[in-house]
N, C-alpha and C positions, 0 to 999 in steps of 0.2 A: 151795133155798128162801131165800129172803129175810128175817127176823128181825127187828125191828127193836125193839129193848131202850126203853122210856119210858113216860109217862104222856099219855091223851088230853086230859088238860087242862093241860098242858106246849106254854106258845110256839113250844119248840121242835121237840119233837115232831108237834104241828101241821104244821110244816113239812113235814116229810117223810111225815106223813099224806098231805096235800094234793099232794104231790108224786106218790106213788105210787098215789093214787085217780086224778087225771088221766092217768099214763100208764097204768093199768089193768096194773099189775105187780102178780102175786099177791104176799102176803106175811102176816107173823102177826105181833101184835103182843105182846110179852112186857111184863107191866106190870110196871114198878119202882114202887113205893108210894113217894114221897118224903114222904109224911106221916109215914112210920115211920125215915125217913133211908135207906133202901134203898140210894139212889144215891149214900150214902158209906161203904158197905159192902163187903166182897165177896159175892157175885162181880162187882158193877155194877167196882168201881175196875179190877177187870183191863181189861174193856172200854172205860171212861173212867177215866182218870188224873187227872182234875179233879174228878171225884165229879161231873159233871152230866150231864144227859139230852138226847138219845139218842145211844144206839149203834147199831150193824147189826152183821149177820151175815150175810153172803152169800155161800153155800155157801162157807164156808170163809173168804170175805176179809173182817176184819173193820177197820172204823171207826168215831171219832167227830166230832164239828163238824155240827151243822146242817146249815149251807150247804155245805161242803164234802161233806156225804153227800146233799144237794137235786143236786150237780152232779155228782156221779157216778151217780145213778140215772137222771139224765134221760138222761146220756150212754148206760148199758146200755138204757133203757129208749124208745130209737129219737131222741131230741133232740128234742122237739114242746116242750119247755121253755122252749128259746131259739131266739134267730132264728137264720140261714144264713147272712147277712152278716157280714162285720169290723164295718162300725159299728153295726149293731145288740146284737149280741155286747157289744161296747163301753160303749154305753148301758146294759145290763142289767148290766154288772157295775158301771157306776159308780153307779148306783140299790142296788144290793145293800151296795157301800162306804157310799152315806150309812144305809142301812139301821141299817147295825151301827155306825157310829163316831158316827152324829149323830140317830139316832130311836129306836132301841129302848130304849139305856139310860134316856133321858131318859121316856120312857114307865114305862117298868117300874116309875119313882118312885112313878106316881100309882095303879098297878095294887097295889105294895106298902101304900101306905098305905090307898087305899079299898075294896080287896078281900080282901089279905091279913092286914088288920089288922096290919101293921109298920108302925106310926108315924113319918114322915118329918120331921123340921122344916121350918117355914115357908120358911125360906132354902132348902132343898134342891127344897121345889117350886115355887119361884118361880123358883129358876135352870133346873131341869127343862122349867117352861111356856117359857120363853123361849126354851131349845134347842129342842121341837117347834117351836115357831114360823117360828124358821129355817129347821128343816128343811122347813114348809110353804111356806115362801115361795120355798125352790128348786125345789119341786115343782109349785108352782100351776103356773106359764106351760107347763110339758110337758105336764100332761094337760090345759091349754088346750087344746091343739093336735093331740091322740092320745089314742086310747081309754085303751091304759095304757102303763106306768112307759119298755118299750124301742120303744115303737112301735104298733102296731095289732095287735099278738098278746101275747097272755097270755101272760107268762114268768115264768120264778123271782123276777124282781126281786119282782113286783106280791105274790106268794103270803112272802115275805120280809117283808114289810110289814104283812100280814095280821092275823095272831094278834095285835099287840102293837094294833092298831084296835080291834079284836073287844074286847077287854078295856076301853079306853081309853073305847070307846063308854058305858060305864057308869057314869065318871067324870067331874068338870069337865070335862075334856079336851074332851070332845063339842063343848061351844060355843066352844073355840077353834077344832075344827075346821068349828064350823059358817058359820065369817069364809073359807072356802074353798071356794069354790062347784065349781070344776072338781076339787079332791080327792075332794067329798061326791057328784059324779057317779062318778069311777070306784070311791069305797065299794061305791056302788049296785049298781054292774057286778058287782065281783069277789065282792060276799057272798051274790049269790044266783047263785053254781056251783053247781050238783049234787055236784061236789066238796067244795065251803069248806061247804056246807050240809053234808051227811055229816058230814064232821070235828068242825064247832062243835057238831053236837046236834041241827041244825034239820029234817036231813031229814026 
C-alpha cells in the first residue's frame, strides 16, 4: 500500500495528489496537521528530516521531496507522466527546474502574505512579482506553440506548476498573469482535469 504522509491543502502534497489520481494508483492519505506543527514533530521528522510535507511509504520504501516522489510514482506507476523520448524527457525536467528555482518560491510570497496572513514587505513582493514575470516570459513562447510545459502530453512538469497557480489565482498575481495569453490558455487546460479538480476541491 502506498501511504502518503501530508496535508490536502499543501503545494506539495497536491503534487503527489495529482500524481497518483492520474496514474490511478491506489493509496491512503495520512494527514499531518501543520496547523498544530505536526510536521515538525515526531513521528512526521523520522519521515522528513526537514520538518516538511510530504512523505510516502510504499510498502516498506520510504521517502520525501515532492518531485522526487512525483518521479518515482510515475515511474512504478507505468510512466504516463513523462514522455518516451530523450528530448522530451529533457524538456520536462528542465520546466520542472524553473519550476523550483525560478516560480514557486517567488509565488509562495504572495500566497504567504494574501492567504496566509504572513506579512511580506513591499520590497520582497516587488522583487517576487518580477521573478514570476520572468519566469512567464520563458514560458509564453512554449505554450505558444504546444498544449503544455514538455510537449502535447501532460507531464509532471505541467502538475509541478499547478498548486502554486491555484493559490496565486487568488491574488494580485492573477493580473500579471493575465498579460499571458498562451499561459492563461494552458491554466484553462490543466485545471479543469478530473484529477487537479478532485485534488483542489472542485470535483
Amino acid at each position: 500500500m502506498l501511504t502518503i504522509y501530508g496535508h490536502p491543502m499543501s503545494t506539495c502534497t497536491r503534487k503527489v495528489l495529482t500524481t497518483v489520481t492520474e496514474l490511478a494508483l491506489p493509496h491512503e492519505l495520512h494527514l499531518v496537521d501543520f496547523a498544530k506543527s505536526e510536521h515538525k514533530q515526531e513521528p512526521h521528522l523520522s519521515r522528513q528530516p526537514f520538518g516538511r510535507i510530504p512523505a510516502i511509504d510504499h510498502d516498506g520504501f520510504a521517502m520525501f521531496e515532492s518531485r522526487a516522489i512525483c518521479r518515482y510514482l510515475n515511474e512504478v506507476g507505468g510512466g504516463a507522466l513523462a514522455p518516451a523520448d530523450a528530448h522530451g524527457r529533457a524538456r520536462m525536467e528542465q520546466w520542472l527546474s524553473v519550476e523550483a528555482s525560478e516560480f514557486s518560491g517567488n509565488a509562495m510570497k504572495f500566497v504567504y502574505h494574501h492567504m496566509f496572513r504572513r506579512p511580506q514587505e513591499d520590497a520582497v513582493l516587488e522583487t517576487a512579482g518580477k521573478g514570476l514575470e520572468a519566469a512567464l516570459r520563458a514560458v509564453e513562447p512554449t505554450l505558444g506553440k504546444q498544449l503544455y510545459l514538455a510537449g502535447e502530453q501532460f507531464t509532471l512538469a505541467d502538475i509541478a506548476f499547478m498548486p502554486y497557480v491555484e493559490y496565486t489565482m487568488g491574488t494580485p498575481v492573477k493580473d500579471i498573469y493575465a498579460q499571458y495569453p498562451a499561459f492563461m490558455s494552458w491554466w484553462g487546460r490543466v485545471s479543469e482535469r478530473p484529477s487537479w479538480r478532485k485534488v483542489a476541491g472542485r470535483a
